[in-house]
C-alpha positions in Angstrom: -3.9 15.5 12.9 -5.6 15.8 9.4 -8.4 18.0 10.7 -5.8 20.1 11.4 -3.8 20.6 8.3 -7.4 20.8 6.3 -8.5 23.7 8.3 -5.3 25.4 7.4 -6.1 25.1 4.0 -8.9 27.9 4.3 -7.3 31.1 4.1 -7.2 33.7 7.1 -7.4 30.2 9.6 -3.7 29.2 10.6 -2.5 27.2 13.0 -3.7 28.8 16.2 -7.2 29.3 14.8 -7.1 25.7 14.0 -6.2 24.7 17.6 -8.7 25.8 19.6 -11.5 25.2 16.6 -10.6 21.3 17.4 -10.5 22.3 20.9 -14.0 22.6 20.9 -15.2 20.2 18.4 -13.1 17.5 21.1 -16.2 15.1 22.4 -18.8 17.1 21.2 -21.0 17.7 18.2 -19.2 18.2 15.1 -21.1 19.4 12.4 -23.2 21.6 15.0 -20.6 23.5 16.3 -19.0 23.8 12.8 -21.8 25.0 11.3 -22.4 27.4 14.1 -18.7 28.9 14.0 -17.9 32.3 12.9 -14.3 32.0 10.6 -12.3 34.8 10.0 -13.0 37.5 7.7 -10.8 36.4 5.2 -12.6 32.7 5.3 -15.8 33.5 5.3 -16.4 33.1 1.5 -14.4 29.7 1.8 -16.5 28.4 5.0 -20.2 27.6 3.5 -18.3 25.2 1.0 -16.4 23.4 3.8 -19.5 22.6 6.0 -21.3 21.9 2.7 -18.6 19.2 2.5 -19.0 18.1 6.0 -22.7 18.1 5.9 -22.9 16.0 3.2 -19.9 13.6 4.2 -21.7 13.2 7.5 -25.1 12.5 6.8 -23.1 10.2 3.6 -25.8 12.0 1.4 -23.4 10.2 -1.6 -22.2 6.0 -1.5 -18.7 5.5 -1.7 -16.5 6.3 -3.6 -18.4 9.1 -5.1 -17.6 10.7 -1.3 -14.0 10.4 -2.8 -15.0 12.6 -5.8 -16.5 15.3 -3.5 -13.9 15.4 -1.1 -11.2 15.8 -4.1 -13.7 18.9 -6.0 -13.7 21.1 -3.0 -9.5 20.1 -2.5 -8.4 20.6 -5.6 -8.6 24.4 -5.5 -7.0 24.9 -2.7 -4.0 22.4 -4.2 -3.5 24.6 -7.2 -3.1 28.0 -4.4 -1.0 26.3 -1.7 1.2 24.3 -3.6 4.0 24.9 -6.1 4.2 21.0 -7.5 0.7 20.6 -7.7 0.5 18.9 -11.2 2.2 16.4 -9.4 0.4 16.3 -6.5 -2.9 16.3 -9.0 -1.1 12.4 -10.3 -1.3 11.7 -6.4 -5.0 12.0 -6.4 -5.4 10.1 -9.3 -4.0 7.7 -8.0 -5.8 7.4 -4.7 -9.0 7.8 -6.6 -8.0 4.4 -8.4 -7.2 2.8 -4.8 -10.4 4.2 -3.5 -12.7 2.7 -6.3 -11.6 -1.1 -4.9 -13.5 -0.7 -1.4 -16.8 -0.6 -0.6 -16.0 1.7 2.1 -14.9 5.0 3.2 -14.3 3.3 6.7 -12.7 0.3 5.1 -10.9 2.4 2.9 -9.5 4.6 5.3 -8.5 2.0 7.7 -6.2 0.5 4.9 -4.8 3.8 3.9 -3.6 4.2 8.1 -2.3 0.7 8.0 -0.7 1.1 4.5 -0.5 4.4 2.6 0.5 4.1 -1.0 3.9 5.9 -2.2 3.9 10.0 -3.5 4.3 10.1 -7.1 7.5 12.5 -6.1 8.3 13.7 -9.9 6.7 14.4 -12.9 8.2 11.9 -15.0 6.1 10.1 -17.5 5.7 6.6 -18.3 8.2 4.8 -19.1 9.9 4.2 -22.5 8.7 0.6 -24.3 12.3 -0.5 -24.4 12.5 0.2 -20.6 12.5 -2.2 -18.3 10.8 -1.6 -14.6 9.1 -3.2 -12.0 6.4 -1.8 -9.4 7.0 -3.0 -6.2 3.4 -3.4 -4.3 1.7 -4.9 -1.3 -1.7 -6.5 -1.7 -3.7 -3.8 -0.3 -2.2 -1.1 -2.0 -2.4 -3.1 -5.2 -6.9 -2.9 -4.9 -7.7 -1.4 -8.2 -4.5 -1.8 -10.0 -4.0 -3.9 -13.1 -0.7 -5.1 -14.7 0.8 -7.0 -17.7 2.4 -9.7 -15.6 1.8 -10.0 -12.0 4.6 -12.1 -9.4 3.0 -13.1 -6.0 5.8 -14.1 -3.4 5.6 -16.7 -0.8 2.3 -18.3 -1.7 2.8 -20.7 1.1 1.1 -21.6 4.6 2.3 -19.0 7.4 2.4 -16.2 4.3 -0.5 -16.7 2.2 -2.4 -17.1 5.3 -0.7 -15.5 7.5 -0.5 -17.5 10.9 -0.8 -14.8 12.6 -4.8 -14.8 11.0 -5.4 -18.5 11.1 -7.6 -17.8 14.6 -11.1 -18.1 13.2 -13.0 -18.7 9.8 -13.7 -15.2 9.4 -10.1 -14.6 9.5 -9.1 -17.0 7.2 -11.8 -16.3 4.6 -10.4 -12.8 4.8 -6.9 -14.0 4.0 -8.1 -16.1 0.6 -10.2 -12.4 -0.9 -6.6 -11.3 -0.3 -4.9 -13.7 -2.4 -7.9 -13.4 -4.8 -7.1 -9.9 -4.7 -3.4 -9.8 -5.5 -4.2 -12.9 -8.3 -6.9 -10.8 -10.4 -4.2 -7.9 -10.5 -2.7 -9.8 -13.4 -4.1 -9.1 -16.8 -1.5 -11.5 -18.7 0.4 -13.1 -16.9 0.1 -14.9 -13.6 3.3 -16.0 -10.8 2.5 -17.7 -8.0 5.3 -17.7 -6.3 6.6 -20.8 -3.7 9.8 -21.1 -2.4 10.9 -24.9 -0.7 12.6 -23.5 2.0 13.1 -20.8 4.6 16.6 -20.8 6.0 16.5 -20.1 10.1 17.3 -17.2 11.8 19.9 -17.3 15.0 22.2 -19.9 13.3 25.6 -19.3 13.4 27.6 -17.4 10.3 27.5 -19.7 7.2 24.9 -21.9 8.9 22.7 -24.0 6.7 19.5 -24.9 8.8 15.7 -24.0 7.4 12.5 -25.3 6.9 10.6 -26.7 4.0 7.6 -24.7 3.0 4.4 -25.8 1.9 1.8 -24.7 -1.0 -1.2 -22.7 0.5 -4.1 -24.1 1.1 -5.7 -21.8 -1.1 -4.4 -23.4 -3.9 -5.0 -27.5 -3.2 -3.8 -29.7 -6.1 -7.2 -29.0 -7.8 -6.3 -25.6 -8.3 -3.0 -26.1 -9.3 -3.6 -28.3 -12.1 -4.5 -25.6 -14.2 -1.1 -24.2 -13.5 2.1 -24.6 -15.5 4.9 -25.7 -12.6 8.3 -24.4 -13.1 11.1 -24.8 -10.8 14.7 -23.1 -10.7 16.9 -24.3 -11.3 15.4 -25.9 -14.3 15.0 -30.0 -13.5 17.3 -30.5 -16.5 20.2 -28.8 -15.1 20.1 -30.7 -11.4 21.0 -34.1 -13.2 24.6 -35.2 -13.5 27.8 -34.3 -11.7 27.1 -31.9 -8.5 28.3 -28.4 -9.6 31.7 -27.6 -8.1 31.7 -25.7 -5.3 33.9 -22.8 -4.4 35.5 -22.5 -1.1 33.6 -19.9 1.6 34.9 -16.0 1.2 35.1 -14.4 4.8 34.5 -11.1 3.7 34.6 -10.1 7.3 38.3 -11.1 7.5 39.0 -9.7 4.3 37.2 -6.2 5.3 39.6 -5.6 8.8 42.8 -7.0 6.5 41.7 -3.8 4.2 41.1 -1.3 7.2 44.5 -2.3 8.5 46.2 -1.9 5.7 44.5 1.5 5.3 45.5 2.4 8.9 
């Protein structure tokens, strides 16, 4: 519970203390009880702070995100006393702050974060080299305030980009095209829209060949993508001609127990 690991962070309140503190808070006031709750000796300078926090988080005395910035001032102490990495913790914040600043709302915000928490920052290495190459892996709503060179979007197509499973209603589907409005305005340079022709089948048989043709999303109707350049792989020029050879089918599964006999 994260009530729980932020009371720990006060000093003289461990685990026990924090237990039966959310005990009592369970279906009740909050910020009353809080407010009337004697802390230990040892957090007692620490405690006006915290419900200063609280009080102002509850009665959302600031608009988001600025409730970000206040909730990161009173942490940030405690992240310099409690942990031994916490420059790199610090590039952890930073980075939230940057997802935080593309919602309109703590709730909205938080409800995103549950569903899809962004990755740790793990090391302190810096940014990368200009003859390096790299590549961020993201989803949508983890990319929200992000902005890169070149951007790919995969699987543009109906049943993806909407998702079927949020084709129900209007409302749903109108929240499916901010997504892909999202993910598109990620690109500062360059732009990908990414649509594969087919999706092979699952529960075929090894080496089976059956799939289904995708189509284009209906976010982007011909309209829209004439002001796209169209690519395709393999390039048109190279599918004319002779059919490429073929090679004949490796069972690598016959191959592997021929090894592990031999081994034997």
């Amino acid at each position: 519970m994260t009530g729980f690991r932020v009371l720990q962070l006060l000093p003289g309140i461990g685990p026990g203390s924090a237990a039966k503190l959310l005990d009592r808070l369970a279906g009740r006031p909050a910020l009353a009880l809080l407010q009337a709750f004697q802390p230990p000796a040892r957090a007692a300078e620490d405690w006006p702070a915290f419900i200063e926090l609280m009080q102002q988080l509850w009665t959302k005395a600031s608009d988001w995100p600025a409730e970000m910035d206040l909730v990161r001032a009173w942490f940030e102490p405690y992240l310099e006393q409690k942990y031994a990495d916490a420059v790199v913790r610090a590039g952890d914040l930073d980075q939230l702050a940057k997802i935080a600043a593309g919602y309109v709302s703590r709730r909205e915000f938080l409800t995103d974060l549950t569903l899809d928490p962004p990755q740790a920052t793990s090391d302190e290495a810096g940014k990368p080299l200009e003859d390096e190459d790299y590549l961020i892996l993201s989803t949508i709503h983890s990319a929200k305030g992000q902005e890169w060179k070149a951007v790919f979007i995969l699987n543009v197509v109906d049943g993806c980009i909407p998702s079927d499973l949020a084709t129900g209603t209007p409302e749903e589907i109108e929240e499916e095209r901010r997504l892909l409005y999202v993910a598109m305005t990620r690109a500062k340079d360059e732009l990908n829209l990414i649509v594969p022709q087919r999706f092979y089948t699952h529960g075929q048989a090894r080496m089976g060949d059956r799939y289904v043709c995708a189509g284009r999303s209906r976010f982007i109707p011909a309209a829209v993508a004439g002001n796209f350049t169209r690519m395709h792989w393999p390039n048109a020029g190279e599918r004319k001609g002779a059919a490429p050879s073929v090679s004949a089918p490796v069972n690598l599964q016959k191959r592997m127990r021929g090894r592990w006999s031999k081994a034997d």
